[in-house]
Every structure is written in C-alpha cells, then in structure tokens.
Phi, psi and omega in degrees: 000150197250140183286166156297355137311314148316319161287322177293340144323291173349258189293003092355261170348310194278308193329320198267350179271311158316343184093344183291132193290140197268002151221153200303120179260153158324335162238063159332125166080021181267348202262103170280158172270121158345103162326106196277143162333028220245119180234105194277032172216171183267158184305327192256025178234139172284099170351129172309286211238135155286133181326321207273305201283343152325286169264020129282343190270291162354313191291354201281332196271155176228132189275139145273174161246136194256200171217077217260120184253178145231173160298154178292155113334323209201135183290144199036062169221155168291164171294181178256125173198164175217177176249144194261143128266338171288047183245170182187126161316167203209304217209136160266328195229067012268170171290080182280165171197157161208174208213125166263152158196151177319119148312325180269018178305155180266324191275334206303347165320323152308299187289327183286341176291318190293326155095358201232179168171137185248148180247124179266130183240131205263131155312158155292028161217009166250041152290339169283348175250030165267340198273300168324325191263001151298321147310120154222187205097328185279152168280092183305330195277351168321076198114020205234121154303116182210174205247205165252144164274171210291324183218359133283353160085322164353093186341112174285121175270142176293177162064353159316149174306309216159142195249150199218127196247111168278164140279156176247133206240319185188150171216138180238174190249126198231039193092221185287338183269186197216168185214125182245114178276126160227136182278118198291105183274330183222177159165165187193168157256143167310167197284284187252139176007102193225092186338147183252164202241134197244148162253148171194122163072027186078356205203140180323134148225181166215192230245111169313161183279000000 
C-alpha cells in the first residue's frame, strides 16, 4: 500500500516532468500546461476524425457529472475545485477511481500539489452550481456550502449525491488530457436517496422516473 509519502513522490515526480514547480507560489495553480504537439497524421495527410463529428458522436454516451475539490494550499485562499464528467470507477482491489482534465487546466496544479482530492457526484438539482465550478478565474467556492471530507480535508459539497475522499495515486498522459488515478479512503451518500444529474448531448439532463 503506498504511504502519503508515496504519493506525494507521485506527484513530485509527474509535477518535475512537466516543468511545473514544486512548490506553492504565490498564485499556486496559475501556471497551466502547455498544450502538446501531438499529430497522428502527417502535414500533407487528412486527419481520421474530424474534431466537430468527434464530439458530436462522443456526445451520444451520457455521464454523470462530478466536482473534483482539493484543500487550499495557502492560507486564505479558497480550495480548489472544477467540474469533471470524465470520472470513472477504476478498481476494487485496490479501491481505484479515476478524472481526466485538461493538460491546460489551471486548478489541476493545484489538486496535484494537494496531493488529495474529493470527488463530489452532483445531484438532479445541482446544475446551476456545476455550471460555477466551470467557469474560471471566478472564486468557485462563493456562496456554495461544504463540509471537510474526512481525511483529506477537501471539500464535501452539501447537497451531493455522494462523495468519494482520495489519494492521489498515479498520473498519467493521455493526448491533450492528464488521466489522474486517486486510491479511495473514504466515501459515502446523502442521506437520502437523491437522482443523479447526467450530460448528454451537450446539455444538463437527469434519469426518468
């Protein structure tokens, strides 16, 4: 089992390969990652799939949607947090879970410092405060009630279906996107029974009765 020394290697490790600094700046998680060079065809070759008929087809599987937080860094700053859809259990033995983000994300430098991170799985009534954790630049945490999760200290959003409290375990390179393993320490569900809020097709949906 990998200690919180271990992880913290982890992400040391992935932090110094990217070039990104390894310790808390005055604006921790401002430095986004370059978009990478990356081309399966040659200049003078026509691209397999086009971008647009991509994420129209792609748009067909429908998700739920999360809120991925980590803890402040730096004192009197808010935590860190965005909204994910691109999460997916990973593992039972051990209790793997895994969150794509954007190589050019801004917070995730943040959560990768943090070495932690809670996955919030969003209700049928919380589309309007996913569309807050979408936006950046803004204090996403403004107005939004949360709790600590248990052992990562990460924001517990109130009113979540269910919260899953990490490790961060391993990270990996996935084209333009980063693939983040977190090892699970905790999780739970609202107390009561609560419909989960699904994307599909570009736009908010939730689960028929």
């Amino acid at each position: 089992m990998m200690g919180h020394a271990g992880m913290a290697a982890t992400v040391v490790r992935y932090l110094r390969s990217v070039g990104a600094p390894t310790t808390a700046g005055p604006r921790p998680g401002a430095e986004p990652l370059p978009r990478p060079d990356l081309r399966a065809v040659g200049d003078d070759e026509r691209a397999p799939v086009d971008p647009a008929e991509f994420r129209r087809v792609l748009g067909t599987f429908a998700t739920g949607v999360t809120v991925i937080t980590a803890p402040s860094g730096t004192p009197g700053e808010a935590p860190a947090g965005f909204a994910c859809q691109s999460f997916a259990s990973l593992s039972l033995d051990p209790p793997l879970v895994a969150f794509m983000v954007a190589r050019t994300s801004t917070t995730w430098p943040r959560i990768a410092r943090a070495g932690v991170f809670c996955v919030n799985v969003l209700g049928a009534d919380q589309g309007e405060l996913c569309r807050g954790f979408a936006v950046s630049g803004a204090d996403k945490f403004a107005g939004v009630d949360y709790s600590a999760a248990p052992l990562s200290g990460s924001p517990r959003l109130d009113g979540a279906a269910a919260w899953i409290d990490c490790a961060i375990h391993a990270v990996h390179t996935g084209g333009d996107h980063l693939i983040v393993v977190g090892r699970v320490t905790a999780l739970g569900t609202h107390a009561e029974e609560k419909k989960p809020l699904l994307f599909h097709r570009g736009r908010f949906t939730r689960l028929g009765d």
